[in-house]
matplotlib code that plots the C-alpha trace (Angstrom):
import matplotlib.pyplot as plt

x = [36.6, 37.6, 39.6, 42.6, 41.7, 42.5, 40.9, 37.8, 37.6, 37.8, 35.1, 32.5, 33.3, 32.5, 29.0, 28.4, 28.8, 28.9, 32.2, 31.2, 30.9, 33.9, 36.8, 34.6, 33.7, 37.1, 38.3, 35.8, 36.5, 39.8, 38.2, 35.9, 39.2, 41.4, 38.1, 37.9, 34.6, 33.6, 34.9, 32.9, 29.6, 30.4, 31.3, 28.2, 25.9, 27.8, 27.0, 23.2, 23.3, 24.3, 22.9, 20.4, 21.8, 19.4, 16.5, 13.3, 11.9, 14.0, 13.9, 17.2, 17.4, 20.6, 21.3, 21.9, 24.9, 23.0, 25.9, 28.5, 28.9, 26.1, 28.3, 29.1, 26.1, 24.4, 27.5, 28.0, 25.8, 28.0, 30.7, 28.3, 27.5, 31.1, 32.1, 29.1, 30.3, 32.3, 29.6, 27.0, 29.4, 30.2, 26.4, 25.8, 28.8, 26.8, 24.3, 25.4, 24.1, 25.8, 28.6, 26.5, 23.6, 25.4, 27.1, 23.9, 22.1, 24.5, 25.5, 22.3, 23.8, 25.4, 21.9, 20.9, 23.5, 22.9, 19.0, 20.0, 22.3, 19.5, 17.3, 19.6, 22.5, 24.7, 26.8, 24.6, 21.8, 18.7, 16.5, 19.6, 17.2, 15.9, 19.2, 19.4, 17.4, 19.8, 22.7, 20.6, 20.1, 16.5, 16.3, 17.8, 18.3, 17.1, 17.1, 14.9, 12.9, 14.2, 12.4, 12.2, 11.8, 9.0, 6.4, 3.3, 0.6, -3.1, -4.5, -3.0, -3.5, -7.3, -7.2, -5.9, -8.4, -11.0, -9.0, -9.2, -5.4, -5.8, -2.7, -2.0, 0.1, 3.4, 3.3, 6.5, 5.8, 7.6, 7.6, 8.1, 9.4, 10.5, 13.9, 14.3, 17.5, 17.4, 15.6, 11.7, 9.8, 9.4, 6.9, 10.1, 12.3, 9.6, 9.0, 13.1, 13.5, 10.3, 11.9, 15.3, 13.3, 11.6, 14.8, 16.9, 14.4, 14.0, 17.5, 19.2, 15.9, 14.0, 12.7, 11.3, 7.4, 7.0, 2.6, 2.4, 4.1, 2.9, 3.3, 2.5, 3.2, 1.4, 2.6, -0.7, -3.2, -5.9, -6.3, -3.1, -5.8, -6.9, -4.3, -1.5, -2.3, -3.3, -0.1, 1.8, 4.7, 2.6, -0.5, 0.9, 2.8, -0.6, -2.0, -0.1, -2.1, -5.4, -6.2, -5.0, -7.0, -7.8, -6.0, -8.1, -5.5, -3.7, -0.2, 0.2, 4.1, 5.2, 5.0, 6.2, 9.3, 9.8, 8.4, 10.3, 12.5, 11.7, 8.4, 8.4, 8.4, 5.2, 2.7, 2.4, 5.5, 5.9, 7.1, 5.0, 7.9, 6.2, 3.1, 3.7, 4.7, 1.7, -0.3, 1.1, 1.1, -2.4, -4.4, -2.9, -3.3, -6.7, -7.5, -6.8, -5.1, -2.4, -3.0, -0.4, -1.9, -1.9, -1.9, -0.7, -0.4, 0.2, 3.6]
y = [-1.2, -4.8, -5.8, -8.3, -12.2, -11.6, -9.4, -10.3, -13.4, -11.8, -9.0, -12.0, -13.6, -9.9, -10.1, -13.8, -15.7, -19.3, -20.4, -23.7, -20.7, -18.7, -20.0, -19.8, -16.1, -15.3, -17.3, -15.4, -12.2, -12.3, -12.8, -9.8, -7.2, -8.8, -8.0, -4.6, -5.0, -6.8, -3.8, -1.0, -3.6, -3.5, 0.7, 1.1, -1.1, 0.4, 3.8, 2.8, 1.2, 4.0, 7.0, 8.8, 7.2, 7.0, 8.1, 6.3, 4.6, 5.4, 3.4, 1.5, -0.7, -3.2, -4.0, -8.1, -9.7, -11.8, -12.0, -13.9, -17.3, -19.1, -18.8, -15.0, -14.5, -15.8, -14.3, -10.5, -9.4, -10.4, -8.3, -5.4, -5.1, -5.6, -2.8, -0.3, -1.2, 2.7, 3.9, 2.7, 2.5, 6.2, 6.4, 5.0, 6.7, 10.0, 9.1, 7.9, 4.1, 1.5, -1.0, -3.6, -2.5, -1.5, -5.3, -7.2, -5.2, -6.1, -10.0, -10.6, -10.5, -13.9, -15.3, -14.9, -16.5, -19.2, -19.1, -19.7, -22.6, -24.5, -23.7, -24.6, -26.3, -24.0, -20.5, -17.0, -14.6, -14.6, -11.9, -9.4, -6.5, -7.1, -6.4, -2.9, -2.0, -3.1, -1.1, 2.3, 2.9, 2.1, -1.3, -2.2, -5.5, -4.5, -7.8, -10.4, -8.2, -6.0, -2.7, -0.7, 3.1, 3.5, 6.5, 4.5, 5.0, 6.0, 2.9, 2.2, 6.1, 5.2, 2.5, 4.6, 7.3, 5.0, 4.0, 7.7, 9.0, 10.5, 11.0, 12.1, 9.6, 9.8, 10.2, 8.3, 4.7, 1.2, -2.2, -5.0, -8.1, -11.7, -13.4, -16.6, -18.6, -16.3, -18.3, -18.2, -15.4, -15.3, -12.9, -11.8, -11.6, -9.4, -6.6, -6.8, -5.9, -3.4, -1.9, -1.8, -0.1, 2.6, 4.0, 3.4, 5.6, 8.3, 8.9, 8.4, 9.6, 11.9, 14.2, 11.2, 10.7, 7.2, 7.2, 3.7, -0.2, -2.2, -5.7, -7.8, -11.3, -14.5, -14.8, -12.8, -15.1, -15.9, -19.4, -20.4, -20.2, -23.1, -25.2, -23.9, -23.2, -20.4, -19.9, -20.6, -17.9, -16.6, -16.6, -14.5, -12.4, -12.2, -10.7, -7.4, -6.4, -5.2, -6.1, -3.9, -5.4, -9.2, -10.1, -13.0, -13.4, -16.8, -16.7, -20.3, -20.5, -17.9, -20.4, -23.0, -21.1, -19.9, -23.1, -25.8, -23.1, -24.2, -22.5, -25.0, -28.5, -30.5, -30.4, -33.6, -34.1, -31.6, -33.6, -32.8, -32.8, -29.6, -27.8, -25.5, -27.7, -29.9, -26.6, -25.2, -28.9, -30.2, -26.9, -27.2, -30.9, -29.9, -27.4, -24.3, -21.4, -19.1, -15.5, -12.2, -10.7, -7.0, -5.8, -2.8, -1.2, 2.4, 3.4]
z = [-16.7, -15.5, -12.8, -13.7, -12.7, -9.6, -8.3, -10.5, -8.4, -5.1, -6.6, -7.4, -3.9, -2.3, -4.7, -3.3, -6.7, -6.4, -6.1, -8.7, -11.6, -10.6, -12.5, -15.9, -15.3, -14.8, -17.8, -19.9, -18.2, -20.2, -23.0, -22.8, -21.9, -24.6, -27.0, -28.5, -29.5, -26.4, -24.1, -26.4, -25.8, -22.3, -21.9, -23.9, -21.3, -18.2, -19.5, -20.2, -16.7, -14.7, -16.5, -14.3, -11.3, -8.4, -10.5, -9.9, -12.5, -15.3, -17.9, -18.3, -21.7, -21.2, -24.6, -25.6, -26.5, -29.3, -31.1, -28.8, -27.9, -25.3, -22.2, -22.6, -23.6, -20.4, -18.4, -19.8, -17.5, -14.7, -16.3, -16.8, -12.9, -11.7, -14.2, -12.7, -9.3, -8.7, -10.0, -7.2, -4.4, -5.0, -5.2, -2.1, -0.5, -1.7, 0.0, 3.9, 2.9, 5.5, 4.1, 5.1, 3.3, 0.2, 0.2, 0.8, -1.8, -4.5, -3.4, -5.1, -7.8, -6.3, -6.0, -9.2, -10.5, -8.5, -9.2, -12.5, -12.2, -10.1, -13.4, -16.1, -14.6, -16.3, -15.3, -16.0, -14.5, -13.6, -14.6, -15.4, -16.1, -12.7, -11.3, -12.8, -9.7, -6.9, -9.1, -9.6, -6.0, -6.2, -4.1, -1.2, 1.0, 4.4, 6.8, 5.0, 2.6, -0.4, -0.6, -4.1, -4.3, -6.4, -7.7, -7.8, -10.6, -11.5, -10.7, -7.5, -6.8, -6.9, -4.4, -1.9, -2.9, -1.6, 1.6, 2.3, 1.8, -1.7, -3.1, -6.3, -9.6, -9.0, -5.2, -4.0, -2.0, -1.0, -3.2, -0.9, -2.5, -1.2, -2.3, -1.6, -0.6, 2.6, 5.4, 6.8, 5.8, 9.9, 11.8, 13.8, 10.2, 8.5, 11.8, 11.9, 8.4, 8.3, 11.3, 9.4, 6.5, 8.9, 10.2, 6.5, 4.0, 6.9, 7.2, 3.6, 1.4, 3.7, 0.8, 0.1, 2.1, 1.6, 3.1, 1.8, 1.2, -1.9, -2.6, -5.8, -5.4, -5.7, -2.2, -1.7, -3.9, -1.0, -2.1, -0.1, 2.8, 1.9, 2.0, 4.8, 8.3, 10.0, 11.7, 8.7, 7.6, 4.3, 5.9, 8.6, 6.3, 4.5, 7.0, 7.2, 4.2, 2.9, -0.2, -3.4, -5.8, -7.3, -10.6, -12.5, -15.2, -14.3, -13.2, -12.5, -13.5, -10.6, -7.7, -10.0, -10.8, -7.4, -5.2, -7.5, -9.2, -13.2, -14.3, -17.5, -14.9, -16.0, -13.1, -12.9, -12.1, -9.1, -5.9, -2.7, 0.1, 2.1, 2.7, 0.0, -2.3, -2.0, -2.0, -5.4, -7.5, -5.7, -6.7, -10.3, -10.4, -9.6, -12.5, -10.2, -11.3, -9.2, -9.2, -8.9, -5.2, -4.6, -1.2, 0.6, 3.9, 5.4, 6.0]

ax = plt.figure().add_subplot(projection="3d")
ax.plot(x, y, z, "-o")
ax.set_aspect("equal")
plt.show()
């Protein structure tokens, strides 16, 4: 299920784990295949992983290693996606996906380790269950934005009703998100990597009649009009979207956690280095809230 040392190191360089966390993974690694119990824990969650491969929106329940020591418990993840990593290659194999695509899609991985380390100081992942996506074959890493094969639902069905393109629940469309740690969120980054997307989904899921793009992010809360400039990469990548729908449920620890990267930092304390630093910690400082934005646009 496990490569030896060895090659478990090179595999985590391929999947763009920080070299800083390395050593320990593979230290623990040995731990896991010398393990019966361990190894069963890790078939089990491989098999969980993987079942319904490719499937959209199946639900995928990575069981918890509550019973293990802190670092393996932050860690097993790690060893969970290296051991499904046949699994989606052959998927992706299956289904004509680039090499470059398939290695960019899973080195985020990497990032999330990292994300967590800038969190906690300390080896593990990120939002594990989020990762199930990239190792399905339901997101991909196309230029600067990942874009998630998704059926989307009632509600969203009845927004487009009212934009005229009625189609019914379930109808198959786009999720656009934004990872950080990968440079400007550009006007020239964003038509590159929408061009990337036009040409990817058309070729290697053309049963798949994508009408529309979705995006739910606080990226897309219209206060940040206030505060950044016109020109301004959010404002521009604003722009490319009409409005979903308004949440008024406050979500003020998403830009926290992704501006400053620790949702739980005290507000007060948030430093104001950049324009969007000063425009997340002034509005709260203020008494503002964040909002979750919905936008969309045809495809």
């Amino acid at each position: 299920m496990l490569p030896d040392a060895d090659e478990l190191a090179e595999v985590l360089l391929d999947l763009a784990v920080p070299h800083e966390d390395i050593n320990e993974l593979v230290r623990m690694g040995r731990r896991v295949t010398d393990d019966p119990e361990l190894l069963r824990f890790l078939e089990a969650s491989v098999e969980e992983l993987v079942r319904d491969m490719g499937e959209v929106g199946a639900a995928v329940d990575l069981p918890e290693l509550d019973w293990a020591s802190g670092a393996l418990q932050r860690c097993f993840p790690v060893y969970v996606f290296v051991a499904a990593l046949p699994h989606i290659r052959a998927h992706h194999r299956e289904r004509g996906i680039p090499a470059d695509v398939s290695r960019h899609t899973l080195a985020d991985l990497g990032r999330h380790v990292a994300l967590h380390r800038r969190r906690h100081g300390l080896p593990g992942v990120q939002a594990p269950h989020w990762l199930t996506h990239h190792f399905r074959g339901e997101l991909y890493q196309l230029g600067r934005l990942q874009f998630e094969r998704a059926r989307h639902g009632e509600r969203t069905g009845r927004m487009l009703a009212s934009a005229g393109l009625e189609p019914a629940p379930g109808t198959p469309c786009l999720n656009l998100h934004i990872p950080d740690f990968l440079g400007p969120l550009s006007p020239a980054a964003c038509d590159r990597s929408l061009a990337l997307a036009g040409e990817f989904f058309a070729r290697h899921y053309p049963e798949e009649k994508f009408r529309v793009a979705l995006c739910h992010s606080w990226l897309l809360d219209p206060q940040l009009k206030r505060y950044l400039p016109e020109d301004s990469h959010v404002i521009r990548f604003q722009e490319r979207f009409r409005v979903a729908r308004e949440d008024t449920e406050p979500a003020d620890t998403e830009p926290v956690r992704f501006v400053f990267g620790d949702p739980e930092l005290p507000i007060e304390t948030l430093p104001r280095r950049t324009s969007m630093e000063r425009a997340v910690g002034d509005h709260l400082r203020a008494g503002g809230h964040w909002h979750i934005g919905h936008g969309w646009f045809p495809w």
